[in-house]
C-alpha positions, 0 to 999 in steps of 0.5 A: 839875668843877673844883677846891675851894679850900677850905684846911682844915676847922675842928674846928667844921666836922667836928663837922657834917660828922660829923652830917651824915654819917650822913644821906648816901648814894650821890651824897653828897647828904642825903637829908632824910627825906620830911616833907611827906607825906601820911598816909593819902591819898585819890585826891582831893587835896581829901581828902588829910589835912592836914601839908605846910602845919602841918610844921616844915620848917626852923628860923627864928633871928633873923639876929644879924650884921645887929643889930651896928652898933657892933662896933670893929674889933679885935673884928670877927674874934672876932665874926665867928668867933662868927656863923659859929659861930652858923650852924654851929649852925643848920646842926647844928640842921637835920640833926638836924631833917631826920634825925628825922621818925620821932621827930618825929612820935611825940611833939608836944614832940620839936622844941622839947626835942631840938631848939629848946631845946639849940639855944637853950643853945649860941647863948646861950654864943655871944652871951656870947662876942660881948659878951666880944669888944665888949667886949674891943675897947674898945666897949659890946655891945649889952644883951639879946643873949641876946633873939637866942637863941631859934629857932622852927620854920617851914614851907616857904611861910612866909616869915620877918618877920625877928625870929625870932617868926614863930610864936609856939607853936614850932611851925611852925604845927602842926595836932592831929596835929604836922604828921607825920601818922600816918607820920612822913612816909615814904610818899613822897607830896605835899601842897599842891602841894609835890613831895618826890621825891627830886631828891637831897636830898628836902625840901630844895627846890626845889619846884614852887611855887618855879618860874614859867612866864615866860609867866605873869609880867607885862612891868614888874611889878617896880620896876626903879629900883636900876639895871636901868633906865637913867641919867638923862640928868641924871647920870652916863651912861656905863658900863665893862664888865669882861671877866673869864670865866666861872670857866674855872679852876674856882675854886670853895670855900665860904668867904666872905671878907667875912662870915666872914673865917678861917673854913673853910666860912663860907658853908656853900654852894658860889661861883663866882669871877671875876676874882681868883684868891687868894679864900679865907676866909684871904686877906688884902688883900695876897694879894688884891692880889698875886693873879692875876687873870681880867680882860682888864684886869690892873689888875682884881684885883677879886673878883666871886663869887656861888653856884653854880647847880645843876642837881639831876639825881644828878651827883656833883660834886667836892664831893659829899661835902664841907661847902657841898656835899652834905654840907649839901643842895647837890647835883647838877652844877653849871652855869657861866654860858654868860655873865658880864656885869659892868658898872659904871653911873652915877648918876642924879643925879650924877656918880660918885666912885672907889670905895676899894680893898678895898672890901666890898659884899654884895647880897641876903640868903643868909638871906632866907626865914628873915630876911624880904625887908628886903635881898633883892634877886634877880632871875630872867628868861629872855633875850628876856623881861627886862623880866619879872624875878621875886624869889621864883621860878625862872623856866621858860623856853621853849624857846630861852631862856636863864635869867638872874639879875641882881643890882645892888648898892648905890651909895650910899657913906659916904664914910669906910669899906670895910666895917661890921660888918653888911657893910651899913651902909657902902653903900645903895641909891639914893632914889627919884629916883636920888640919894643920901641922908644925905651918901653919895656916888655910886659906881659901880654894879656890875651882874652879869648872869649867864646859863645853859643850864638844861635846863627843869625839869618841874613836873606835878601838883604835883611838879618833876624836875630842878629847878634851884637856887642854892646856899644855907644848908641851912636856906633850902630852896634858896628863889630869894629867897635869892640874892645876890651879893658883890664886893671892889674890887681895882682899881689906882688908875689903872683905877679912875679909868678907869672913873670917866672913863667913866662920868662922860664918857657913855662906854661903855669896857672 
């Protein structure tokens, strides 16, 4: 499908493609051993014995990158190499998870010892080395960094409370048999609802408890205030749509320039890109400023990127056998947007200021299962049922229909900075009643609609076949809470003072 931008593999990255490795077979996709099965099952599934619901599925670490606020900026590139770190070793931490169920389930302590612990060792060194660098840059690093290394085990439908303590054993919430069953989980059966076949990276996810009938979702169950409901009429009206594809260049790396700026691999999972055409983990202002660009408007160098959807059906993408691809869980075709609808809206409340150039606005939260819903902000739908939107799953539509995700960002700015060191602090959400609060000024709201074909996955008797997934950090399980969405402001002064006069003026311009 297309090409990998992708400039070279760090030597951190290629100590885990190198684990990660020994676990891929065929279609490049790792197959995680089948840990959900039950042991010793019954035709009945009310007398399955229990272990999906007590098994370690994955690993919960507290997220350290949205717990530095006061980061000074010559030490943020040290720093931010340092939380990629921390997540390629989470990332190292779960192949090893995935790989040894047999080992597992022999022995009730081999998760906390051959996992959890030498874990806990390496992300103490990276936390030192983040106060090393705070403190290098002139600032105060924060006391009791190392309270961040401890990681704990976590089940499939249990979603994080966001200070890594969800479990307070370390051990998933493991019942008297480990959760393994007397297998090890390898007979390739199914517990609680949750499908194990293969799909290319068995337990990885999805599984069928992450889909929907849109059927069964209520119309305006969702709280739709940060901008899928309209303007009021009292503010700022009018909108500026920007034309800019749907990744017909193929445009497509693992990288994420905003958090993990010169890091190969820093998003571990695989994005789509619209508009510029120079965006890597190496690309400066200046490349950015200089590049091409798939917008109609050629003063829009703006960088609009999010993960890609897949459709887990065994196709060997470009990068089957790459990092952020298969070699971390994220398999199958990858499926394009049949439409991308960009769109900045008004305020509420006011008028609308310019945005700056360069710009960094994330929304959602890759690591929302493991860190809780605090900044998740997914949206899933079907066309022709959009006022149903729904946060925690995959939506199955009818025939006919068309899924969609949305994602609005925050248009509330500080005022003063481009970025911040957690890449949030800088922007927010609206109030309740549309304004801005603590002296932030309204911007322009990015509104990104994407919509796809996506073949209907089918979900019997508790098992899902062909599921469809955004891509994600290995560890997340492939969980629709985890989706998100990023965007670096590259427009010329003129188009953005364009846009501002639209939007202002209650005109609806492109």
């Amino acid at each position: 499908m297309g090409r990998n931008t992708r400039k070279r593999r760090s030597p951190l990255a290629t100590k885990v493609v190198a684990g990660a490795a020994a676990l891929a077979v065929g279609g490049g996709g790792l197959v995680w051993a089948n840990f959900y099965a039950s042991a010793h099952e019954s035709d009945s599934s009310h007398h399955r014995t229990r272990s999906a619901g007590a098994q370690v599925a994955t690993i919960q670490c507290p997220d350290v990158g949205q717990e530095l606020r006061n980061v000074p900026r010559g030490a943020r590139s040290g720093v931010d190499k340092e939380l990629a770190r921390l997540d390629e070793q989470i990332t190292e931490a779960y192949a090893r998870l995935a790989s040894t169920r047999q080992a597992q389930s022999g022995d009730s302590s081999y998760v906390q010892n051959a996992i959890l612990g030498p874990l806990k060792s390496k992300r103490t060194a990276a936390l030192d080395r983040i106060g090393i660098n705070i403190r290098r840059g002139g600032g105060d690093a924060p006391g009791g960094l190392d309270r961040f290394a401890e990681c704990r085990g976590m089940g499939a439908d249990q979603p994080g409370n966001g200070d890594g303590q969800d479990d307070q054993n370390g051990d998933g919430g493991q019942d008297q048999d480990n959760g393994q069953g007397q297998d090890g989980g390898q007979d390739g059966g199914q517990d609680d609802g949750q499908n194990q076949g293969d799909n290319g990276n068995g337990a990885a996810g999805p599984f069928a408890d992450d889909f929907v009938d849109i059927n069964d979702v209520q119309p305006n169950s969702r709280d739709l205030e940060n901008g899928l409901a309209a303007n009021g009429d009292g503010g700022s009206t009018g909108s500026f749509t920007a034309v800019c594809g749907v990744n017909e260049d193929n445009l497509f790396n693992s990288d994420n320039l905003i958090v993990a700026p010169g890091v190969d691999n820093g998003a571990h999972h695989t994005h789509d890109y619209v508009g510029n055409q120079n965006n890597n983990a190496f690309s400066s202002d200046d490349d950015l400023a200089g590049a091409d660009t798939s917008c109609q408007n050629q003063g829009d160098k703006s960088t609009y990127y999010w993960p890609v959807l897949r459709l887990q059906d065994g196709t060997q993408e470009f990068d089957a056998n790459d990092l952020g691809g298969g070699a971390e869980g994220n398999v199958g075709k990858i499926l394009k947007a049949a439409e991308a609808e960009i769109k900045f809206v008004g305020n509420q409340q006011s008028d609308v200021v310019a945005m700056p150039k360069f710009l960094r606005i994330i929304t959602g939260d890759a690591k929302a299962f493991t860190n809780g819903v605090a900044n998740a902000n997914s949206s899933f739908s079907c066309t022709g049922f959009e006022d149903r939107q729904v946060t925690d799953k995959y939506v199955l539509c009818p025939e006919g229909s068309q899924v969609v995700r949305t994602s609005n960002f925050q248009s509330c700015w500080d005022g003063q900075n481009i970025d911040s060191a957690n890449h949030r602090d800088h922007v927010a959400f609206v109030q309740g009643d549309g304004s801005c609060a603590n002296g932030f000024q309204a911007i322009p709201q990015l509104q990104v609609r994407l919509v796809y074909d996506v073949p209907a996955p089918t979900v019997e008797n508790g098992q899902v076949q062909n599921p469809y997934a955004v891509d994600g950090f290995p560890e997340q399980l492939h969980k629709p809470i985890t989706d998100h969405n990023d965007f670096i402001n590259v427009m010329d002064e003129n188009l953005m003072n364009e846009v501002v006069d639209c939007i202002n003026g209650g005109e609806d311009c492109q």
